[in-house]
C-alpha positions in Angstrom: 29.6 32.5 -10.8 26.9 30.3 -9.6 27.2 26.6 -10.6 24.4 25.5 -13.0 22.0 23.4 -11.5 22.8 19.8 -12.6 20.5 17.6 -14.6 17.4 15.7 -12.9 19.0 13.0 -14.7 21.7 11.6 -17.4 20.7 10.6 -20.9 21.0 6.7 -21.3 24.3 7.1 -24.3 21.5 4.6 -26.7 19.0 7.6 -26.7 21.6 10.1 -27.0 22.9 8.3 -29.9 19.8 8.1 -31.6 18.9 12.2 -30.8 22.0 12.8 -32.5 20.9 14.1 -36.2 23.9 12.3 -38.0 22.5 9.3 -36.8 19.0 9.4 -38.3 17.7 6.0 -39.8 16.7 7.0 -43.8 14.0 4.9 -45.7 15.5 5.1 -49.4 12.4 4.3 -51.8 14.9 2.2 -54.1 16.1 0.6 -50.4 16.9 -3.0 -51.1 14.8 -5.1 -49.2 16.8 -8.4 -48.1 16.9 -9.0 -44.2 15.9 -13.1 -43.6 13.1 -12.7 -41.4 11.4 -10.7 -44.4 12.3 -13.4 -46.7 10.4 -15.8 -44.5 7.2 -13.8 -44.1 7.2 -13.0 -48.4 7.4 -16.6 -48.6 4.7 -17.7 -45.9 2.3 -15.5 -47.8 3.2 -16.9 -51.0 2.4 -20.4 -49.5 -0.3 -19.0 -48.2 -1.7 -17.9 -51.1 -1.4 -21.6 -53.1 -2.9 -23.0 -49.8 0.3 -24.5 -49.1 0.9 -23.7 -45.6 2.2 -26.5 -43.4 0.4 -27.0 -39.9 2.0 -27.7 -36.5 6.1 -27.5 -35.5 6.9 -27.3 -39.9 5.1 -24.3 -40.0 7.1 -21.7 -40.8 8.3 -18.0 -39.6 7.2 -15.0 -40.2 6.9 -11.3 -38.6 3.6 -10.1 -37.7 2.5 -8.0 -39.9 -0.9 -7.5 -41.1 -1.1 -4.7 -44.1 -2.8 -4.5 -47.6 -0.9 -5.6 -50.6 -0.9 -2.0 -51.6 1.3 -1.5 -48.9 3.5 -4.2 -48.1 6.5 -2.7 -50.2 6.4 0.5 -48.3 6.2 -2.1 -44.9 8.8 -4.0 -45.6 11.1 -0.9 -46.6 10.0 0.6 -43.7 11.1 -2.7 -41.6 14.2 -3.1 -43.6 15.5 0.4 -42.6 14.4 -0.5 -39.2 15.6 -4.2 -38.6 19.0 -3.2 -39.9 19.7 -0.1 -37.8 19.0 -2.2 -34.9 21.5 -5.2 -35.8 24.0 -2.1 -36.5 23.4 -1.6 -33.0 23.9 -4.6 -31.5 20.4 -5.7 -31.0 19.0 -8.9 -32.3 15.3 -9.2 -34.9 13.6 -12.6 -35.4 10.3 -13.6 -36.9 8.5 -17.1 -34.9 6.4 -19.8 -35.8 3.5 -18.1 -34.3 3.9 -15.1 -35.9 5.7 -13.1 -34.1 7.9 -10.0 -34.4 10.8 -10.5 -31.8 13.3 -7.5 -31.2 15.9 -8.2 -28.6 17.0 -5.1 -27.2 19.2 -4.3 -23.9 18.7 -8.8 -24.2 15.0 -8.0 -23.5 13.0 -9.8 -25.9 10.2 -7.0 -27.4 7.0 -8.2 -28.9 6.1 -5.7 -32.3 3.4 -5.4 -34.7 3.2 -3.5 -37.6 -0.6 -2.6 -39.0 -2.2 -1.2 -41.5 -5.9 0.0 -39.8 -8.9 -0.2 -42.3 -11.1 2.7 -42.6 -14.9 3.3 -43.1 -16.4 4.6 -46.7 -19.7 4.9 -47.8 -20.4 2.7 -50.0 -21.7 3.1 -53.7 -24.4 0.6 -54.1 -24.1 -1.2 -57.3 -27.4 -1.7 -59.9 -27.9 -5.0 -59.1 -28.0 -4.0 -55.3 -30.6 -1.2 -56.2 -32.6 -3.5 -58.1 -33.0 -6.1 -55.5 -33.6 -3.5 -52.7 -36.4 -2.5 -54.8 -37.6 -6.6 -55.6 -36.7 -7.8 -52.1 -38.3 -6.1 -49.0 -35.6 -7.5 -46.8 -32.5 -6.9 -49.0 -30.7 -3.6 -48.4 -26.7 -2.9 -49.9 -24.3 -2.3 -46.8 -24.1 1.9 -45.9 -20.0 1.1 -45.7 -17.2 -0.6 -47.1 -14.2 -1.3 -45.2 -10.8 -0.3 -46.9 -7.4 0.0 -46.6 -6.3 3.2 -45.1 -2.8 3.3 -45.9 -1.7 4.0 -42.6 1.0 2.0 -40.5 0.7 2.1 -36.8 3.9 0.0 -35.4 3.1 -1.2 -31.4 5.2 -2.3 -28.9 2.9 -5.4 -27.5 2.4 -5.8 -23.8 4.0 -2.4 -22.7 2.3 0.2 -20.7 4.1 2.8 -18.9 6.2 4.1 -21.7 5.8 4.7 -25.1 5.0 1.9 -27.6 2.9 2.9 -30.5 3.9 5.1 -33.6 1.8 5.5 -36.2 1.5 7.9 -39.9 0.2 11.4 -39.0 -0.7 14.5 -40.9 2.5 16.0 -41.4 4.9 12.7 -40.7 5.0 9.5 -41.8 6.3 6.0 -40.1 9.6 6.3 -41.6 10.3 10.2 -40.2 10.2 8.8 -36.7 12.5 5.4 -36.5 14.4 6.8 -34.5 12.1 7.1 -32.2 10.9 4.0 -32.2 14.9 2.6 -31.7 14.5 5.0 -28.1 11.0 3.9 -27.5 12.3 0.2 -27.8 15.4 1.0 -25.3 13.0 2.8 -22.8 10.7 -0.8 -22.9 13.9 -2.7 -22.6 14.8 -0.5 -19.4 11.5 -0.6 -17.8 11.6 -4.4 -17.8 14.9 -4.8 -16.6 13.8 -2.0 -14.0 10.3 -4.2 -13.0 12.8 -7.6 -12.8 14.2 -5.8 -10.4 11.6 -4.3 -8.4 10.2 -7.9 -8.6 13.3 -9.5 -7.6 13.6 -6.8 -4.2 10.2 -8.3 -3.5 10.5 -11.8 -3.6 13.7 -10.8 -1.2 11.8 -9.2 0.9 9.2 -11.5 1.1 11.5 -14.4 1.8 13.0 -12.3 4.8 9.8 -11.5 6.2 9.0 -15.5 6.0 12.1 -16.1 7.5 11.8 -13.6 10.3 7.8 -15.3 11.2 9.5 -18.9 10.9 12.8 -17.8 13.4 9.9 -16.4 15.7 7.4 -19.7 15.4 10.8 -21.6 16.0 11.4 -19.4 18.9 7.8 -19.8 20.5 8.2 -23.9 20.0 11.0 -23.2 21.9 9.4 -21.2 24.6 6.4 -23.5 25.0 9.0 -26.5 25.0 10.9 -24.7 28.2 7.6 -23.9 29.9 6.4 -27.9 29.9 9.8 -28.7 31.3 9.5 -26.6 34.0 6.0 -27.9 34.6 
């Protein structure tokens, strides 16, 4: 029998865990919502509300997350399900001072946002609007309105190479493809262990090649030192 060609190359065992279908990440819509770093970001919007926000080194954490209030349940489910399959897994979820989303995978510290992208509609002008448009020459109602779409688009900041953006399509939503997101997450955590190293081979190299011009400047002082001698 002939042998069967091998593999270009092995799964990583993270990503085949998370291809495997008993190991799907589920978004229950009666999921308890609890994890700390939520907990912070409720509050700092709740202090942000009362205008109660401290400034400077009190201010306090919270995930960066930017959706309407139509949507934050759904986001925070959605980060729930997400945040605690990833401790499950070893890997580490903070929120920052500055607003940041911090997911320490493979010890690789990922930056993530989570968004909710407004969307374009006409806009209805109201009677008042009609009635000054017709009293003022210079007063014309806005052709659109900017609204929520109730879409979430979750990004992988600072990553290019590999994939870091998943977002609601037609058929899908956010939560179908966690998952995903969990191998899309390892794959960024690999890339910049891989670029360390590439980066770490070049400052090697560059070092020998600075050590190789000094030997030969030490070698021509030496040179030149022998010739005067002889002179």
């Amino acid at each position: 029998d002939t042998p069967s060609a091998e593999p270009d190359h092995a799964v990583h065992p993270l990503i085949a865990f998370e291809l495997a279908a008993e190991n799907k990440i589920a978004v229950p819509e009666d999921l308890r919502v609890k994890h700390p770093a939520i907990a912070q970001t409720k509050s700092y919007w709740a202090a942000q509300k009362r205008g109660e926000v401290p400034y400077g080194d009190n201010k306090p954490a919270r995930l960066n997350i930017s959706v309407s209030k139509t949507t934050a349940p759904r986001a925070f489910r959605l980060l729930q399900a997400l945040f605690s399959a990833l401790e499950r897994r070893g890997h580490r979820v903070a929120a920052t001072k500055e607003g940041k989303t911090i997911l320490t995978v493979l010890d690789e510290a990922l930056d993530v946002s989570l968004r909710e992208p407004s969307k374009q509609v006409r806009h209805v002008p109201t009677a008042k609007e009609l009635a000054d448009a017709k009293k003022f020459s210079w007063s014309r109602p806005t052709p659109y309105d900017l609204v929520s779409s109730g879409t979430l688009v979750l990004n992988v900041e600072n990553v290019w190479g590999t994939r870091h953006a998943w977002k609601d399509g037609k058929t899908q939503r956010l939560e179908d493809v966690l998952n995903d997101v969990v191998i899309g997450l390892i794959e960024a955590a690999l890339q910049k262990k891989a670029q360390r190293a590439d980066q770490e081979r070049e400052r090697l190299r560059q070092e020998e090649l600075e050590r190789q011009r000094e030997a030969a400047r030490q070698r021509a002082r030496q040179e030149r030192a022998r010739v005067r001698r002889l002179e």
